[in-house]
PANU-633267 format. One record per residue: x, y, z of N, C-alpha, C in turn. Coordinates in steps of 0.02 Angstrom, whole numbers, plus 50000, padded with zeros to 5 digits. Example, Ala and Ser with C-alpha at 12.3 -4.5 7.8 and 13.67 -1.06 7.14 Angstrom:
<pts>
506604971650390506154977550390506604983550390506424988850354506844994750357506455000250394
</pts>
This chain:
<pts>
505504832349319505764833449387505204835049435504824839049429504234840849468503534834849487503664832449414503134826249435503444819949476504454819549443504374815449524504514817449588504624821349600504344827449643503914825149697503414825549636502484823349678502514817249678502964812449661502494806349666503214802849734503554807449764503664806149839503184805449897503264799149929502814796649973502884801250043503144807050037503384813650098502584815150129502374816250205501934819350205501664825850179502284828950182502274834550127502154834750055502264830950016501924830149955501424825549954500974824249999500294820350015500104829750007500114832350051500044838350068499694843350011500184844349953500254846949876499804841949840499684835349845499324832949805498424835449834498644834749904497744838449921497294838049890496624836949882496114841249833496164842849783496964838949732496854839349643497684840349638497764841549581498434842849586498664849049581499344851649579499484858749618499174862249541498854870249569498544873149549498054872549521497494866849539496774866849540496584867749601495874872549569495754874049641494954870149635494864868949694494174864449708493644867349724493144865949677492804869049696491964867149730492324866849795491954863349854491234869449869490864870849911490524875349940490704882149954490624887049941491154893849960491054895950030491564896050051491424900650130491494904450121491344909050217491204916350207491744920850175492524921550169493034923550133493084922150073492944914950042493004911849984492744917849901492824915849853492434918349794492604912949734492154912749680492224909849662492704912349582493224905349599493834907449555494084903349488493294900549467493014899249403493184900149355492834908049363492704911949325493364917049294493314918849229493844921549233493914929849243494604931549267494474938649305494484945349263494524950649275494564955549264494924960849258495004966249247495604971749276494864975049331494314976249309493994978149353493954973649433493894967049414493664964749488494504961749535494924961449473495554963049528495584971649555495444976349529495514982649562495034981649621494114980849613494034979149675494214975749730494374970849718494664964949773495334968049804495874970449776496204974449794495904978349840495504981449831495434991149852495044985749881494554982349919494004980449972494764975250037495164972950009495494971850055496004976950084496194982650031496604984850070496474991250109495624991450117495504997750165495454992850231495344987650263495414987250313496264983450335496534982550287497284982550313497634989750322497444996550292497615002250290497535006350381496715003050391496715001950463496984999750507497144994450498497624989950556498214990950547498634992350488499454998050504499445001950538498845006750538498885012050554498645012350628498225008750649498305005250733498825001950749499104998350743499994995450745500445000150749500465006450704500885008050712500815014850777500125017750809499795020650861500275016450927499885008850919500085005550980501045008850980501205006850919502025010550967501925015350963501655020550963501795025850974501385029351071501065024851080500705026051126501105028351219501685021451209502285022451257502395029151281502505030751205503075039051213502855043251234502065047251234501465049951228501535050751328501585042651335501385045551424502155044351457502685042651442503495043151465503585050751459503395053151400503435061551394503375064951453502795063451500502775066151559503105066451611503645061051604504035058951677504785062651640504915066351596505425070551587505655068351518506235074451481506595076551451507045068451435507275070051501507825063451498507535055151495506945054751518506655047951520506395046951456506135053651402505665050951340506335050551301506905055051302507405052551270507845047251276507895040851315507865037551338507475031151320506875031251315506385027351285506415028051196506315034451185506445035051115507135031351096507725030151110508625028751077508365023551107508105019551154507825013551158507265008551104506685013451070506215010151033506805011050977507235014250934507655013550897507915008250885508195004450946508604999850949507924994150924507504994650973507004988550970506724987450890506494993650856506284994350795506464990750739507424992850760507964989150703508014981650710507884979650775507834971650788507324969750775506504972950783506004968950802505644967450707505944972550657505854970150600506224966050578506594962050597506734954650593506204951150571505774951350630505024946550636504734948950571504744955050559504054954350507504564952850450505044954850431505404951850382505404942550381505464941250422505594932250433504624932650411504254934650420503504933850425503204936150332503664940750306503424941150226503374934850199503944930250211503764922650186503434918050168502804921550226501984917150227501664923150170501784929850151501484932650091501424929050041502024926450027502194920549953501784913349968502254909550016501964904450031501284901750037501064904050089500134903150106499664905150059499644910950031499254910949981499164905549905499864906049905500044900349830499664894049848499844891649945499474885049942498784885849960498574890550003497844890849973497304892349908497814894949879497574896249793497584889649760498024883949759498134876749749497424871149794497114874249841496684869449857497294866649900497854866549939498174861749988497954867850062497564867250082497404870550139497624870350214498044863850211498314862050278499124863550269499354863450211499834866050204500184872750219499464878250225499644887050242499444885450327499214880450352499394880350445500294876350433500484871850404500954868650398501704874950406501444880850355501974887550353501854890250401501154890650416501244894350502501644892250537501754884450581501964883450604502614883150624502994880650563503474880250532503844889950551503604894950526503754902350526503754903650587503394901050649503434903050728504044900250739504044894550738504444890250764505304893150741505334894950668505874899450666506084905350692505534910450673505264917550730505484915150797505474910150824505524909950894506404906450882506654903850878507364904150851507594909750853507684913950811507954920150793507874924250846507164922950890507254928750931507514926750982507984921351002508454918851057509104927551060509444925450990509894931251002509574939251002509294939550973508904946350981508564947551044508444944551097508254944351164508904945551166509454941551192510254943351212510454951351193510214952051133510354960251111510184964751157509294962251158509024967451208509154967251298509304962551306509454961151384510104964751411510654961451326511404964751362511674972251317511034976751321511004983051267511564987551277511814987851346512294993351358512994994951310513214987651295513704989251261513584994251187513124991851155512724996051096512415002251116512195004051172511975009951185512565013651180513335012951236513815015751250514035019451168513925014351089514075017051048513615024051013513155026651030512535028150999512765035051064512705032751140512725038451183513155039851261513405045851271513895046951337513325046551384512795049451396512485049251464512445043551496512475044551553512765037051576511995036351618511585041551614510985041251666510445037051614510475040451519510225039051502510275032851455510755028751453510905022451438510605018151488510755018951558510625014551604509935014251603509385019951581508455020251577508295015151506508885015651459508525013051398508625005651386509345004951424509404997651440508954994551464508734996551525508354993751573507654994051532507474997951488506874998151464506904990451416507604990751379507434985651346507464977751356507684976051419507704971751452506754972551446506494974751479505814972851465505424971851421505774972451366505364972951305505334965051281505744961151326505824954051286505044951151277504734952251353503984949351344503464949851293503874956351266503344955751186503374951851129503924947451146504034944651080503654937751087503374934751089503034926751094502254932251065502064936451106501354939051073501514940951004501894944450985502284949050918502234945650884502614938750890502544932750842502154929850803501674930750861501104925550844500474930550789500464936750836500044942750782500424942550713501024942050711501304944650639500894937250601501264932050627501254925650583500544925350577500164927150614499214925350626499074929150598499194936450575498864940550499498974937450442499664933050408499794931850357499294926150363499114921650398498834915250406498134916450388497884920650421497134924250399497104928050336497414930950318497464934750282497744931550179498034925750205498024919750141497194917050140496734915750162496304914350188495564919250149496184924350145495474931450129495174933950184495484932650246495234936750302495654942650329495324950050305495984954350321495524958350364495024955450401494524960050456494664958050531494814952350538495284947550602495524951950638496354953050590496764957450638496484965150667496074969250607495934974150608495504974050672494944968350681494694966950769494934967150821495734966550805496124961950864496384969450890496544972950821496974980250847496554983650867495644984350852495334988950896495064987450951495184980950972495274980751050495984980451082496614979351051497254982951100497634986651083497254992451032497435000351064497145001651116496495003151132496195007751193496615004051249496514996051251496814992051313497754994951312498114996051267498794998151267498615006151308498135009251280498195016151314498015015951388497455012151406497135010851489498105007851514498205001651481498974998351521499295003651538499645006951466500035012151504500015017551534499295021051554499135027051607499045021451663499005015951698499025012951736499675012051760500055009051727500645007151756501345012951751501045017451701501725021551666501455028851711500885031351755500665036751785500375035351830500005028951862499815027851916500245021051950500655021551952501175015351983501815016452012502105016152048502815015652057503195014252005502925009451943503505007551903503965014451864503445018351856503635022951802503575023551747504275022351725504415021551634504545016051617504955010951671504595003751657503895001151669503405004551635502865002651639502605004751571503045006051529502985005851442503144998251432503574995651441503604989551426503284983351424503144985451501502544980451537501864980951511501524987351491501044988651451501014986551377501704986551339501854984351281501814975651291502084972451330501904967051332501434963351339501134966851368500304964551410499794964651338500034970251299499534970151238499614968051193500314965251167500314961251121500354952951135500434951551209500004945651232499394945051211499024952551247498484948451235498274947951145498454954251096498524952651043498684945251028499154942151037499334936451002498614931151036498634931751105498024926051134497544926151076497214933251060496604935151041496974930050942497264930250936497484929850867497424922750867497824918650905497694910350917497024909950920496494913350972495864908650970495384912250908495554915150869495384915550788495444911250737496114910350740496394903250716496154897150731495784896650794495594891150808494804889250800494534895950776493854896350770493774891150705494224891050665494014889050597494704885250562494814880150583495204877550585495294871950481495174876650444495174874350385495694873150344496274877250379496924877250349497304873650413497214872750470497554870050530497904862550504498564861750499498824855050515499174854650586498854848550576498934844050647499724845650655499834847050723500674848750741500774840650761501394842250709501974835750740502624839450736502964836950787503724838750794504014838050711504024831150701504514828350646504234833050589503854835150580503414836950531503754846050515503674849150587503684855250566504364859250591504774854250603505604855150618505894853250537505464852150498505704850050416505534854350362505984855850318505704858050268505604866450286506154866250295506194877050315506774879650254506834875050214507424878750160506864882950119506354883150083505884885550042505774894250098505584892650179505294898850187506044902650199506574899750242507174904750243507584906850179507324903450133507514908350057507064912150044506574913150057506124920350054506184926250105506264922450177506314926450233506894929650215507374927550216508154932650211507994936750158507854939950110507924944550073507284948550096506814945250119506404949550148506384955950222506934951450263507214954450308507764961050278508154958150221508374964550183508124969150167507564967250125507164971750098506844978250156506574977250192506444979850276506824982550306507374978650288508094983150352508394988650305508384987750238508934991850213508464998250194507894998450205507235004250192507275006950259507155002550325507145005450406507755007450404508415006450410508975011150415509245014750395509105014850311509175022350297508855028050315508165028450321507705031150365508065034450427508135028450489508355029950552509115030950560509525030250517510305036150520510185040550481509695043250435509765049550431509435054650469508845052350500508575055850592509055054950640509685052250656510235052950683510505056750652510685059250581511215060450573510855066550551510365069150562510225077450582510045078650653510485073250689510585078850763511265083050760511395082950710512085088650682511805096450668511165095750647511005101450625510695105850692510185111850681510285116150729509485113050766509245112650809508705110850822508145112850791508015118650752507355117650720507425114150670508045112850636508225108150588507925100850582508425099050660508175091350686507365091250719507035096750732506265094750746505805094250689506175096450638505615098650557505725091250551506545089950543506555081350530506285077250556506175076850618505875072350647505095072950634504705079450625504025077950598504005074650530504425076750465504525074950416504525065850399504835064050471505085056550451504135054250478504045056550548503555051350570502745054750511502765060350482502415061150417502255055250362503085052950338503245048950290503065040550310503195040350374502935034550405502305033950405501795038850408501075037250436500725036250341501265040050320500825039750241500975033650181501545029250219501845023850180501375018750195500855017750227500265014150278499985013250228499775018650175499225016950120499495013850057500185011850037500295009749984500435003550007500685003050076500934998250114500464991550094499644993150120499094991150153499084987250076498994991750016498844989849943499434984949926499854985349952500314981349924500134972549969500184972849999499964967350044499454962350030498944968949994498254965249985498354962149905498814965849867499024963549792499514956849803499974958149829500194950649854500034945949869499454945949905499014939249938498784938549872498274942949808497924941049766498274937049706499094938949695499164938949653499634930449654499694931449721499984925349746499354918449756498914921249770498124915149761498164914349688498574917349639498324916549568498834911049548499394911049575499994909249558500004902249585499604900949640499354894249668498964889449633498394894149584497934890649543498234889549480498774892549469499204891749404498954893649354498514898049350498394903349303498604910049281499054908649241499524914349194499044921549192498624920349149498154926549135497944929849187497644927449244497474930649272497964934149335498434929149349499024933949382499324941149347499224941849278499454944749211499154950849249498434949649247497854955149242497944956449323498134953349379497904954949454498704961149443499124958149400499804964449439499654968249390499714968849319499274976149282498924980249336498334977249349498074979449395498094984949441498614981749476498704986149527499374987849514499844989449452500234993649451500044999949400499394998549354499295003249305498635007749340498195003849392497795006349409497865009349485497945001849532497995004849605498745009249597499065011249564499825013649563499525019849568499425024049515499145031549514498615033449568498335028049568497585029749628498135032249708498395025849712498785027849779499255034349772499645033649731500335039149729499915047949714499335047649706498965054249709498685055849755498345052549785498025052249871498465052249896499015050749904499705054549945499965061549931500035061249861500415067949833499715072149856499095073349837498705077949828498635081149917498625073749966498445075050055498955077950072499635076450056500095079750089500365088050078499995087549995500455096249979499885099050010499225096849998498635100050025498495102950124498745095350144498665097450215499275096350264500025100850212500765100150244500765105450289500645113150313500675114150366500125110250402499485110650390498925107950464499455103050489499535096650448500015090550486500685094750513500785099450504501505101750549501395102650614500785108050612500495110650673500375105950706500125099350688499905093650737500555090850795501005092750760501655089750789501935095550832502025103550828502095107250877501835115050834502065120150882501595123750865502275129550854502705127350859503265133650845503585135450750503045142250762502915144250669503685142850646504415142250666504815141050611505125132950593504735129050650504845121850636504135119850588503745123350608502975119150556503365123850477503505127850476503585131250403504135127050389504645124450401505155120350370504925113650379504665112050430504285104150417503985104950342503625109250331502825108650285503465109050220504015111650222504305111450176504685105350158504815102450206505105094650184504595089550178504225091450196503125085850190503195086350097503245094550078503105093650005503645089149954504105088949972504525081949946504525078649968504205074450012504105067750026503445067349977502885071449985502455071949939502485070249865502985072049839503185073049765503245065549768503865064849812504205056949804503765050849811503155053649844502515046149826502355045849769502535048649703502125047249622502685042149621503475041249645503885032249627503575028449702503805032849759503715026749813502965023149823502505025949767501785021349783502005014649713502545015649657502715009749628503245006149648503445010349693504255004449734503864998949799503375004549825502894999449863502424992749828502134995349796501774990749755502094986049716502764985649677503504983249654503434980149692503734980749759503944975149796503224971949817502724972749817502384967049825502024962649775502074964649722502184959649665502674953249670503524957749683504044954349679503774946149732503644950249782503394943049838502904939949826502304940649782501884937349749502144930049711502724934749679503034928449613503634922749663503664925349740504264923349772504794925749754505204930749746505574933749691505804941049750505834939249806506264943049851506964943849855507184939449849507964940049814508024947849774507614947349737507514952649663507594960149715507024959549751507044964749792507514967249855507834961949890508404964449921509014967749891509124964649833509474967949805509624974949775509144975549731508804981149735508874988349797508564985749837508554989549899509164992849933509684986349912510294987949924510484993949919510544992449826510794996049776510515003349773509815002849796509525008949783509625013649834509565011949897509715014749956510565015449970510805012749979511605013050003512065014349957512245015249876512305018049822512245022649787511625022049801511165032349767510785033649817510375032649837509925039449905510345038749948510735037849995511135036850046511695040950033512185043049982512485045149964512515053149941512025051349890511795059549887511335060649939510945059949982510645061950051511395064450071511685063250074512335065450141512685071250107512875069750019513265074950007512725082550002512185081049976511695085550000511695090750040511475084550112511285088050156511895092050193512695088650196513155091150213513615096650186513915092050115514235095150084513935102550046513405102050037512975108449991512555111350031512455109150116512465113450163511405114150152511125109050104510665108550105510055107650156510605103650205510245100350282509715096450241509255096450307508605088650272508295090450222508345096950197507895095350126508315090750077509065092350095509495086350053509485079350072509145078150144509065070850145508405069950104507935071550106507545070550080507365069949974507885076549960508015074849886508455068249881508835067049922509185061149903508905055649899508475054749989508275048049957507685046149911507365051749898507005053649835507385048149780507785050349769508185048349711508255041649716508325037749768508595030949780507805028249786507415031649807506665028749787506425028249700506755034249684506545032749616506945025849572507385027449598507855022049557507585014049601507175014649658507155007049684506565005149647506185011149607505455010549603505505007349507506145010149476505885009549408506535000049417506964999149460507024993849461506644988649468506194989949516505614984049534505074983249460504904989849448504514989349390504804983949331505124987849316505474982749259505424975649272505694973749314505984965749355505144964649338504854966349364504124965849351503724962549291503884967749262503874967949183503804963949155504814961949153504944957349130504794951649153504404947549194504344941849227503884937449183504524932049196504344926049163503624918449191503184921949185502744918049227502824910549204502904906849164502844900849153503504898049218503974902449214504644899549245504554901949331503924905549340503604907249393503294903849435502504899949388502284893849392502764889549431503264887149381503564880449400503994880949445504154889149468504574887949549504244887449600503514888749595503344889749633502824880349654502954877549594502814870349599503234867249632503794868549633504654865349670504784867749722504454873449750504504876949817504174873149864503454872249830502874869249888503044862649883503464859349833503564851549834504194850449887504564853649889505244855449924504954857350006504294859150022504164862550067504064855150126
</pts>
């Protein structure tokens, strides 16, 4: 079936035949990203390659996730009611705008496999193909944000402060054509072996996001619509700066044709949808249970709220590792070499697993008040923050293997595996006991936090296993029928 497959006269399987047949890789001159993949690997030089890509992706999360945070920082100043306002607004945007990167995990699997195969025009072929959907999808998700009121009205009574967050998000549409293009243009570089690109791109539009918005958000008439406008302006120019990267080195670039890249989207929207699961059902349990401790008494809901954006800034480092194990393990899976895919996920679940899940546990019990104090200075919210920091702490020895789990899972294409999962683990067990917890046993957020503890652990020894058990030969050959299908 696969060989006649390939011997379709499709430009697309011209494509797969490339430079040898699928999973040889050619071995032409090495460029500056390239190495040579000859030779056979290691547990040592997959741990390096790992750990050398994923300190500068650890960077560029962690600038990404600054830039949103940058808005709030100067809206704060124009009142009470305007940052709350902007904040039940980035909520809304948050839950929509990971769409994109969910529709964008796709190129994790995809691009690497065909640059690991030697078909190099084929990972511009998924680029294109992934915008062009990205830009689809975000037709109704613009409509969301334009006609927000009705969804605000559910969430809030102020009628002053619906009408600020609406209006905020009506502006937010302009970010999405730049958004796009940065998400899809890291995976594109980043199949490639270039994970220093983006990290360039973000340390020139943070400072430019911070100059935009003291310009327009403190020296302007606009106000607080001048978060938006600043948000847009920088992930324009983000995306500009991202295209003429792409264009510097045009080794993976296929030639755009209509007929060409309006075809052949069944392979990435069966990865994208479970990947969008995977994302949404992690982001909303998260963000209704920071809603659902505005029940409690306010130092309650301020410990929570340091607690969550804590857990956020520290998920960056398993995040970063996971990303960078995916691309590797997925270049292995391209060259169709069993063993060494074997040795790249060992790897980084026996090695980068403990390395990460301790550099979390050890930073956070170690420096859980200092990080309280950073967030405010009132001694009975930092003493109950620092107390919910130390179980999130605990809970990184599973969530650095539920992170790393799932990026295996997308290595093998095998997201399905993981939405499910996610489901199950979140909305079943942590979701559940989080509530009876925190409500019924009068625990408040330390019970959200044991709970979803629990639904982390259980998402973490699911992925493992699935892991485990994976059938690489039957891995191989989907992933031969994916790119032939592509």
């Amino acid at each position: 079936m696969v060989h006649q497959q390939a011997e379709n006269e499709t430009e697309d399987s011209r494509l797969i035949r490339a430079g040898g047949s699928y999973g040889a890789c050619p071995c032409d001159e090495l460029g500056e990203n390239e190495e040579d993949f000859t030779k056979i690997t290691t547990y040592f030089d997959e741990f390096i390659q790992i750990l050398r890509k994923s300190l500068p992706l650890a960077l560029t999360l962690l600038l990404q996730n600054l830039i949103s945070s940058v808005s709030l920082l100067f809206v704060g100043r124009l009142g009470s009611l305007v940052l709350g306002s902007v904040t039940l607004a980035n909520v809304i945007f948050n839950a929509t705008a990971v769409v994109f990167l969910g529709l964008a995990t796709c190129l994790d699997t995809l691009c690497p496999q065909a640059y690991g195969a030697g078909n190099y025009t084929l990972v511009g072929l998924y680029f294109q193909r992934c915008i062009i959907i990205s830009t689809i999808v975000s037709i109704p998700i613009s409509f969301v944000w334009i006609f927000s009121k009705p969804l605000l009205n559910l969430v809030a009574k102020d009628a002053e402060l619906i009408n600020i967050s609406s209006q905020y998000l009506k502006c937010m549409v302009g970010c999405i054509p730049g958004y796009i293009v940065f998400e899809c243009g890291k995976k594109y570089m980043q199949a490639q072996g270039d994970f220093h690109t983006a990290q360039m791109i973000l340390l020139i539009g943070f400072p430019f996001s911070i100059l935009a918005n003291y310009i327009f958000i403190l020296n302007s008439p606009l106000g607080y619509l001048g978060a938006p406008l600043a948000s847009s302006l920088t992930f324009t120019l983000m995306g500009i700066l991202m295209a003429c990267a792409m264009l510097r080195d045009r080794k993976c670039w296929h030639e755009f044709h209509w007929k060409t890249v309006i075809h052949g989207w069944e392979p990435l929207i069966r990865l994208a949808v479970p990947g969008i699961i995977m994302i949404e059902a992690e982001f909303l349990a998260f963000e209704s249970l920071t809603v659902l401790a505005a029940r409690f008494e306010t130092t309650e809901l301020a410990s929570q709220a340091v607690a969550t954006s804590v857990q956020s800034i520290s998920f960056q480092i398993p995040f970063a590792v996971s990303i960078a194990a995916s691309n590797r393990i997925s270049t292995h899976v391209g060259r169709g070499k069993i063993p060494d895919c074997q040795i790249a996920t060992r790897s980084t679940l026996f090695y980068m697993g403990p390395a990460v899940s301790m550099l979390n546990l050890v930073g956070l019990l170690g420096g859980r008040y200092f990080v309280s104090s950073l967030f405010t200075s009132d001694p009975a919210v930092i003493q109950r923050a620092a107390k919910l920091i130390s179980v999130i702490a605990i809970n990184q020895i599973w969530d650095a293997y539920n992170v790393l789990g799932a990026g295996c899972l997308r290595a093998q294409g095998r997201q399905n595996i993981g939405g499910y999962l996610n489901l199950v683990a979140y909305y079943v067990f942590g979701m559940p006991l989080a509530i009876y917890l925190g409500f019924y046993l009068d625990w408040q957020a330390f019970g959200f936090w044991i709970g979803l503890g629990f639904g982390i652990f259980a998402l973490a020894i699911g992925e493992m296993y699935c892991v485990y058990r994976s059938d690489w030969p039957l891995i191989m050959l989907q992933s031969e029928l994916l790119h032939g299908a592509a």
